[in-house]
Biotite code that builds the C-alpha atoms (Angstrom):
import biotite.structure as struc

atoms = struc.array([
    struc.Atom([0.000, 0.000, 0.000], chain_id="A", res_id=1, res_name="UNK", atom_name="CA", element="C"),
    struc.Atom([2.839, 2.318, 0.703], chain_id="A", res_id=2, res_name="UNK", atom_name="CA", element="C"),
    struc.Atom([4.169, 2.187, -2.666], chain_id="A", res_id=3, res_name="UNK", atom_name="CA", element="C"),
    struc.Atom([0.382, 2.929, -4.242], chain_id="A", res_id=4, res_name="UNK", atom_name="CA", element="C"),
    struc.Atom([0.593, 5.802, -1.606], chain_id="A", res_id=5, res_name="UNK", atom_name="CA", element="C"),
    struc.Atom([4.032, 6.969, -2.827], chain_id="A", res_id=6, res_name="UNK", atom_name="CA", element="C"),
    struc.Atom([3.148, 6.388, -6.844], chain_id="A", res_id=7, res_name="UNK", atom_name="CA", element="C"),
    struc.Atom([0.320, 8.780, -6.798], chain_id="A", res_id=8, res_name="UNK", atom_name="CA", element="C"),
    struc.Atom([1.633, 11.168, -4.816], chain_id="A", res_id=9, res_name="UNK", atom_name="CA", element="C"),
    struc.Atom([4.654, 11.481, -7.497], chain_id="A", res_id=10, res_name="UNK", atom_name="CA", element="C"),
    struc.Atom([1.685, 11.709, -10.289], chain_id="A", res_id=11, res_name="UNK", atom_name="CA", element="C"),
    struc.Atom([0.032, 14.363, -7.883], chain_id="A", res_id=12, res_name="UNK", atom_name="CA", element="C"),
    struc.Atom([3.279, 16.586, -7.373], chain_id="A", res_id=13, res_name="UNK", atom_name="CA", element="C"),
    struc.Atom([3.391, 17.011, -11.056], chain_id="A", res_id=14, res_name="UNK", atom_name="CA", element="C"),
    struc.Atom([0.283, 18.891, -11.124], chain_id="A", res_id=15, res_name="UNK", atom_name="CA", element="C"),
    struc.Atom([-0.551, 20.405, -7.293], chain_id="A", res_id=16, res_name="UNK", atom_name="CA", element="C"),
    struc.Atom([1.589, 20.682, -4.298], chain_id="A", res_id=17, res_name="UNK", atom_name="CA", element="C"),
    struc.Atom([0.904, 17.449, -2.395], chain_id="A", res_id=18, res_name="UNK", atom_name="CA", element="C"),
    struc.Atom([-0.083, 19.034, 1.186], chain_id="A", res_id=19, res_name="UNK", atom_name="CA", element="C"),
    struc.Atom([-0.926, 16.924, 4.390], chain_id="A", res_id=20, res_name="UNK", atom_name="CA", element="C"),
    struc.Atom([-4.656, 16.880, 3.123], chain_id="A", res_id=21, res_name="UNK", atom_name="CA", element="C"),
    struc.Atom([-4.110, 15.757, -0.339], chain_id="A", res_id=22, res_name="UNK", atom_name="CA", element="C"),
    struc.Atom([-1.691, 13.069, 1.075], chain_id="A", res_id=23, res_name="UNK", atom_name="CA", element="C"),
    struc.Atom([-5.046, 12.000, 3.394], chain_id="A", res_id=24, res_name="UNK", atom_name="CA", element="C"),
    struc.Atom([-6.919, 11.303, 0.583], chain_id="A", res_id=25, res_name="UNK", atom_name="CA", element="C"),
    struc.Atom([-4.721, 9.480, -1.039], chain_id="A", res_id=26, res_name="UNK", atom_name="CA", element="C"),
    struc.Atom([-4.083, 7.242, 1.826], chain_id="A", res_id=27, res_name="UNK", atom_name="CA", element="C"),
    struc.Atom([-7.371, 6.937, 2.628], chain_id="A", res_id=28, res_name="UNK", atom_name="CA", element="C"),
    struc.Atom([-8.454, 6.147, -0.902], chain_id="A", res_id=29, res_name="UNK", atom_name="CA", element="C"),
    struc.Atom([-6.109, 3.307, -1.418], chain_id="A", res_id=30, res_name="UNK", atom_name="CA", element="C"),
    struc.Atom([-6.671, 1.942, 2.266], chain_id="A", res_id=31, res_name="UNK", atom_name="CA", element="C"),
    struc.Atom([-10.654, 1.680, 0.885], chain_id="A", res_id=32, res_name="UNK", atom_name="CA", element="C"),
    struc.Atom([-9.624, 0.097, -1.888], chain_id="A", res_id=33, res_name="UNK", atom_name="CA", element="C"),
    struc.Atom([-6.812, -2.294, -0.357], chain_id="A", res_id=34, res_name="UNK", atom_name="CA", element="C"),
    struc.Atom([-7.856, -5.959, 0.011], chain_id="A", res_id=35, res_name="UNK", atom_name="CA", element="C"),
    struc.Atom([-6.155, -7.871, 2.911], chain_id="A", res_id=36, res_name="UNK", atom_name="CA", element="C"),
    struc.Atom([-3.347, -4.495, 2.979], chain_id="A", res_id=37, res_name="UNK", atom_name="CA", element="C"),
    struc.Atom([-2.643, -5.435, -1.028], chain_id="A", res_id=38, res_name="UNK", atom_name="CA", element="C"),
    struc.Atom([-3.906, -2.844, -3.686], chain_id="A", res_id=39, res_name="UNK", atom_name="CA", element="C"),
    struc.Atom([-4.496, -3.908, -7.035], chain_id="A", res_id=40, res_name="UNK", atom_name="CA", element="C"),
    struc.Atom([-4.384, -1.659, -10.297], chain_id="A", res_id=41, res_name="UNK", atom_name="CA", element="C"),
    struc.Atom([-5.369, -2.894, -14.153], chain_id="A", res_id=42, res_name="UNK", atom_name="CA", element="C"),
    struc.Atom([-4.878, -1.335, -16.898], chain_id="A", res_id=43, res_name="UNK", atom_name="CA", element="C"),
    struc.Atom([-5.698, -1.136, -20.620], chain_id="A", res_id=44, res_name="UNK", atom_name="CA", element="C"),
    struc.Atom([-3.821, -0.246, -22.821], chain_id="A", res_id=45, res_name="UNK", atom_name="CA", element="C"),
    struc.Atom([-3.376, -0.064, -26.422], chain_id="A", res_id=46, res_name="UNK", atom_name="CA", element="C"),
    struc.Atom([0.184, 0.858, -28.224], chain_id="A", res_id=47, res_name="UNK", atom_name="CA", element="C"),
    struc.Atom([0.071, 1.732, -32.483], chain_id="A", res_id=48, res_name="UNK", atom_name="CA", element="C"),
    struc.Atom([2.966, 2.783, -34.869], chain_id="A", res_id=49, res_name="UNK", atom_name="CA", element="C"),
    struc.Atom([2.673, 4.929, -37.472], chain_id="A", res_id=50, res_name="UNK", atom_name="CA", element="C"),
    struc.Atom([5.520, 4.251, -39.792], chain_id="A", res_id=51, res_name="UNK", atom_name="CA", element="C"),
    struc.Atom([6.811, 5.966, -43.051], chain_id="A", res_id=52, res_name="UNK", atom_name="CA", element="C"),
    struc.Atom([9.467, 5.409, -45.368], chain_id="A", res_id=53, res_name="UNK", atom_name="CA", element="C"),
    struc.Atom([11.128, 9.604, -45.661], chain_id="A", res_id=54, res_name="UNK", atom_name="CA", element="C"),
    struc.Atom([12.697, 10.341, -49.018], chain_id="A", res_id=55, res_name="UNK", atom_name="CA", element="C"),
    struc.Atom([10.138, 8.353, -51.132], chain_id="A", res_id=56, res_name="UNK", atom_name="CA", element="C"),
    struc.Atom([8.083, 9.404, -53.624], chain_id="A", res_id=57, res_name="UNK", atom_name="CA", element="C"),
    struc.Atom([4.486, 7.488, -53.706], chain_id="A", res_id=58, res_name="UNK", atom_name="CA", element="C"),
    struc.Atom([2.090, 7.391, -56.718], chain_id="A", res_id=59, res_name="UNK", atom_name="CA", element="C"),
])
């Protein structure tokens, strides 16, 4: 849980000062969400490449 704590509060900083009330409700959102002192994240994600060849004349 720590480390949840610790992630957001790096993703936070890069957009507000993280004071002692922000930091609250950041612990206190991953405590509710913690099961058995473990929280759990998924994501979905979806990576694309656009690719062209420079220097080539088409048509």
């Amino acid at each position: 849980m720590e480390e949840a704590v610790s992630d957001y509060r790096e993703f936070f900083a890069g957009y507000t000062a993280v004071t002692a009330e922000i930091e609250e409700l950041i612990r206190s959102y991953v405590h509710d969400r913690a099961v058995n002192g473990i929280f759990l994240e998924s994501f979905r994600v979806r990576f694309g490449a656009l690719l062209w060849m420079v220097g080539e004349r088409f048509g």
